[in-house]
C-alpha positions as CSV (number, residue, x, y, z in Angstrom):
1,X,-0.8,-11.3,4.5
2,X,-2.2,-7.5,3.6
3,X,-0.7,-5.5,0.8
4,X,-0.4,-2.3,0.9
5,X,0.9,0.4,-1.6
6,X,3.8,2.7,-1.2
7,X,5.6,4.6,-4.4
8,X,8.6,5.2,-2.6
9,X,9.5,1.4,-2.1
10,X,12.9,0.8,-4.0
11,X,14.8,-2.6,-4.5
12,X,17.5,-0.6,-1.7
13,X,14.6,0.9,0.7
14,X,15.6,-0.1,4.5
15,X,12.4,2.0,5.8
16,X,9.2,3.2,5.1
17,X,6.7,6.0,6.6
18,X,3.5,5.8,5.8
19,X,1.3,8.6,6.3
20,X,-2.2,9.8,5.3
21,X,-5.1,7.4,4.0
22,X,-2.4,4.0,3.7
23,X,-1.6,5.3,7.6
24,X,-5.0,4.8,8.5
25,X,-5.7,1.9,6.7
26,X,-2.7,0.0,8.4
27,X,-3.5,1.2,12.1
28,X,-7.5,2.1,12.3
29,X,-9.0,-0.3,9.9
30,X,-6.8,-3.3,10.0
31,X,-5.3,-2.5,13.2
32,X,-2.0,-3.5,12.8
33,X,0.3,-3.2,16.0
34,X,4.1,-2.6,16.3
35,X,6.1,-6.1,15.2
36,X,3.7,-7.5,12.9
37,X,4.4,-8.1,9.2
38,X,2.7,-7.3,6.6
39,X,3.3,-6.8,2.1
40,X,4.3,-3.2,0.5
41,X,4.1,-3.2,-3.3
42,X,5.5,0.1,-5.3
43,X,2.6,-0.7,-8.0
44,X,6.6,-1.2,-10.2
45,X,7.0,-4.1,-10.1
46,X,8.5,-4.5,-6.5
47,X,6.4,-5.8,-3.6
48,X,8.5,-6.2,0.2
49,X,7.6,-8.3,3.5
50,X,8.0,-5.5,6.0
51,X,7.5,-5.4,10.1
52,X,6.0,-2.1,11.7
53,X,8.3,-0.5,14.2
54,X,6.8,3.1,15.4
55,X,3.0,4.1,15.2
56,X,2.6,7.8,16.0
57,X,-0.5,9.8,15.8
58,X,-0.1,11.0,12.2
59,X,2.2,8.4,11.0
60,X,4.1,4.7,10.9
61,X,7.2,3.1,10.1
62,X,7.7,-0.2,9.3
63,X,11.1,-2.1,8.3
64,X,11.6,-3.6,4.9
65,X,12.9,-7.2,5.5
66,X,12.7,-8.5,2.6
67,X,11.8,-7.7,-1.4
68,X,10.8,-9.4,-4.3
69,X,11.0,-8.0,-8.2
70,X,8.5,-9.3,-10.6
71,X,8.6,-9.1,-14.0
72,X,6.5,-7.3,-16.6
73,X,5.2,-9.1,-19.1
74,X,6.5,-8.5,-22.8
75,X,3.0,-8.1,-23.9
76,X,1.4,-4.1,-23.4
77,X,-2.1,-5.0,-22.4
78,X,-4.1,-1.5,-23.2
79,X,-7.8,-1.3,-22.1
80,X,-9.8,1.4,-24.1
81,X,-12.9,1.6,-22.0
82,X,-16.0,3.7,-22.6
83,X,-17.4,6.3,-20.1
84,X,-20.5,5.3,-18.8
85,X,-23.7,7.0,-18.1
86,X,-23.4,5.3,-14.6
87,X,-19.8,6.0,-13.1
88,X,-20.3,3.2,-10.8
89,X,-20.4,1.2,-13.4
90,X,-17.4,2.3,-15.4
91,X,-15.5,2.1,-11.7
92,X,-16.4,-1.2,-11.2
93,X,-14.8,-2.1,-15.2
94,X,-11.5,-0.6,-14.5
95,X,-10.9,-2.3,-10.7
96,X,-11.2,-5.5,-12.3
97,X,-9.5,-4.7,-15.4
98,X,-7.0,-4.0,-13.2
99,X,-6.6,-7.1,-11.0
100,X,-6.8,-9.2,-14.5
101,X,-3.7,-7.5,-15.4
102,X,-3.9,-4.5,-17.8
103,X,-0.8,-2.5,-18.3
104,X,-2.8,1.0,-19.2
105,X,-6.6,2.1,-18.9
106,X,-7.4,4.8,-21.8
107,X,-11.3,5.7,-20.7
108,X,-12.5,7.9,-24.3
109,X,-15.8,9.3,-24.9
110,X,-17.4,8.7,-28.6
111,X,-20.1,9.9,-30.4
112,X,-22.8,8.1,-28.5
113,X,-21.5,8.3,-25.1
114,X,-23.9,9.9,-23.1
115,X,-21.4,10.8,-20.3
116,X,-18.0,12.9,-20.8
117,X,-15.9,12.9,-18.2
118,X,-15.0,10.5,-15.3
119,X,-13.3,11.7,-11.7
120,X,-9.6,11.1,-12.4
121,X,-8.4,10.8,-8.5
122,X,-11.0,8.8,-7.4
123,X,-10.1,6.2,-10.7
124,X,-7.1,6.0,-9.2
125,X,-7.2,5.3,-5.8
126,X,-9.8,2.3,-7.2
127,X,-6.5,1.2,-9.4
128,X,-4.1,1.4,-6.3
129,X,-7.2,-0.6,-4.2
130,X,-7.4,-3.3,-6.9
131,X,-3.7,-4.1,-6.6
132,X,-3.8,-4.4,-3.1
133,X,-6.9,-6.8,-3.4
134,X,-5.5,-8.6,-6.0
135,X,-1.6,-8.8,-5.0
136,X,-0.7,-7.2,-8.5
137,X,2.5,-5.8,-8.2
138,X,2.1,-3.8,-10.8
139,X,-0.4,-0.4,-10.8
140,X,-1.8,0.0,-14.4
141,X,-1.3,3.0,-16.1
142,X,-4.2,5.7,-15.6
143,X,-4.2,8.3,-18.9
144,X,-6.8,10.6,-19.2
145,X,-10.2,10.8,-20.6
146,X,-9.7,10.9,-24.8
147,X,-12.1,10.9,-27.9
148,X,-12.6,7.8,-29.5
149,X,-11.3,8.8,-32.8
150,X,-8.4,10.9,-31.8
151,X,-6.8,7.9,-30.3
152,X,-6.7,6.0,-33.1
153,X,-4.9,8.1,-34.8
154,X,-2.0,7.1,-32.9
155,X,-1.9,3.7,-33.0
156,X,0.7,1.7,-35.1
157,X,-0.6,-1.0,-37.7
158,X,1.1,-3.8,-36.0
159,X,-0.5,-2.8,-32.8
160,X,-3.0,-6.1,-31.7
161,X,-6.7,-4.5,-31.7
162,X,-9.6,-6.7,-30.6
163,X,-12.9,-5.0,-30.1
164,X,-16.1,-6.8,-28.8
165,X,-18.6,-7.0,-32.3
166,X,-21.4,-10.0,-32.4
167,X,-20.2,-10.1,-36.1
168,X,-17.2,-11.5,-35.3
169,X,-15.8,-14.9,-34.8
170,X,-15.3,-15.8,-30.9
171,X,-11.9,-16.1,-29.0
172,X,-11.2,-19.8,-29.3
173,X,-11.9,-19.3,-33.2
174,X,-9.3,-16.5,-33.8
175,X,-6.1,-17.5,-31.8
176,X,-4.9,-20.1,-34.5
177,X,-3.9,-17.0,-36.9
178,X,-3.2,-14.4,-33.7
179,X,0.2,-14.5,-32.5
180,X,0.5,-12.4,-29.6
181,X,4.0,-12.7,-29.4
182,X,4.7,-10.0,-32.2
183,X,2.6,-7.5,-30.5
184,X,4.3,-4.4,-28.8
185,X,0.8,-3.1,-28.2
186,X,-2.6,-5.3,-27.0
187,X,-5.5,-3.1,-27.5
188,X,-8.6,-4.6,-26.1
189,X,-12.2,-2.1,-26.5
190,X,-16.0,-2.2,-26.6
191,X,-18.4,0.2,-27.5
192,X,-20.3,2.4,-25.0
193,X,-24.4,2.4,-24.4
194,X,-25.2,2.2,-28.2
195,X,-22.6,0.5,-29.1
196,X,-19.8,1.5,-32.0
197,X,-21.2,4.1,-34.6
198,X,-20.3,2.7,-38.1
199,X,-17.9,5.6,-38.4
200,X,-16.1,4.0,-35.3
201,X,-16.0,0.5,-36.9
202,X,-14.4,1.6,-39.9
203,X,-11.8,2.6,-38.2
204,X,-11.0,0.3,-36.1
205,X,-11.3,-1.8,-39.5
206,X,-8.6,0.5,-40.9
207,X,-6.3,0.0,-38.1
208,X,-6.8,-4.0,-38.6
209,X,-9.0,-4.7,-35.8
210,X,-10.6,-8.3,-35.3
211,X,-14.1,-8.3,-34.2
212,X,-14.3,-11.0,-31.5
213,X,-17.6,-12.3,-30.7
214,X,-18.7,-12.5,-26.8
215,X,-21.6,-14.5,-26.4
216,X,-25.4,-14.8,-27.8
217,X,-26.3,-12.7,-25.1
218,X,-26.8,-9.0,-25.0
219,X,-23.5,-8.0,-22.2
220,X,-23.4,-4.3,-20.6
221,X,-20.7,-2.5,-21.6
222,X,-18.0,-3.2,-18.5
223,X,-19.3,-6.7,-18.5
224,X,-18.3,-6.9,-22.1
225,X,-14.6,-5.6,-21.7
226,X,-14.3,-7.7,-18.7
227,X,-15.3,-10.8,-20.6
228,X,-13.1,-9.9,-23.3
229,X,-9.9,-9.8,-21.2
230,X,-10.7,-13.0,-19.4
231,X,-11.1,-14.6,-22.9
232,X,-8.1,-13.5,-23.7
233,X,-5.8,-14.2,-20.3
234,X,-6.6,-17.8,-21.0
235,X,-4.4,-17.4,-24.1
236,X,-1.5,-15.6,-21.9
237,X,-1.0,-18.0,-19.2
């Protein structure tokens, strides 16, 4: 069954209207017709079996039959991803950062970032597609673009920071003295084209970040984050 995204869906909602792009998603691309069923999901938390009733020229309504509440997990799972020189490339990080499972997507800029900014909308309308795809009830947390080092200065010591580094010892190595449990705050990151700065490692050093080690081989910067947060799902299950 299809999932599409409404923000309006509440656990009391007896009817939907949806209008716009999801409109013409549901009637012109997947062709839906009146009395079939398909998923609505809130991006909260909340995803509903509905049936369309009306389809208008500008608009449809469906009927929520029935909805399901799914919990968050205890765990804040932050992704700190690095701006790219190629957006594609720092789009296609965050859509599967985002059917993985991340709570919030911080993209920052550093000292040898070659590219500044990122196009906020269009990030997330690739979050809210990457739910649908994935059936994640949950829509991840979009903030906007921030420098490297200003960020750090808000995060708390016992916040959990793992950053890609070769220097580091891998995943399976680390987890026998990482309890994720105590952890209000996961911060997963890797450096941009470049890599970290020494400057940058020190302080993620300073804020007790563990270097994990991703591989002998040399990994792009999204397939590096993406790596990381696979690594480390296997430890959530």
């Amino acid at each position: 069954m299809d999932l599409f995204f409404h923000p309006e869906l509440e656990e009391t909602t007896k009817h939907l209207k949806f209008e716009g792009e999801e409109f013409h998603h549901i009637t012109r691309v997947m062709r839906y017709l009146t009395g079939q069923e398909f998923s609505v999901t809130n991006g909260k938390g909340l995803i509903a079996n509905a049936k369309l009733l009306e389809i208008s020229k500008s608009n449809c309504v469906c009927e929520v039959i029935e909805i399901k509440s799914f919990p968050k997990r205890k765990e804040n799972l932050i992704a700190l991803v690095p701006i790219l020189k190629n957006l594609e490339r720092f789009e296609f990080a965050i859509e599967k950062l985002t059917e993985l499972g991340v709570n919030e997507i911080v993209p920052y800029y550093s000292e040898r970032s070659v590219k500044k900014n990122f196009r906020f909308e269009r990030s997330q309308k690739i979050l809210i597609s990457a739910i649908k795809q994935s059936f994640n009830p949950y829509l991840p947390e979009l903030r906007e673009l921030t420098l490297f080092d200003k960020y750090f200065e808000n995060v708390n010591q016992n916040d959990l920071i793992l950053y890609g580094n070769p220097e580091g010892k891998t995943l399976v190595q680390l987890m026998n003295s990482i309890d994720l449990s105590i952890s209000q705050n996961i911060i997963i990151t890797v450096g941009p084209e470049g890599d970290f700065t020494e400057k940058e490692i020190e302080i993620l050093k300073s804020k007790n970040g563990i270097a994990v080690n991703l591989g002998n081989n040399r990994l792009r910067s999204e397939t590096a984050i993406i790596s990381l947060l696979v690594q480390l799902r296997m430890f959530m299950i």
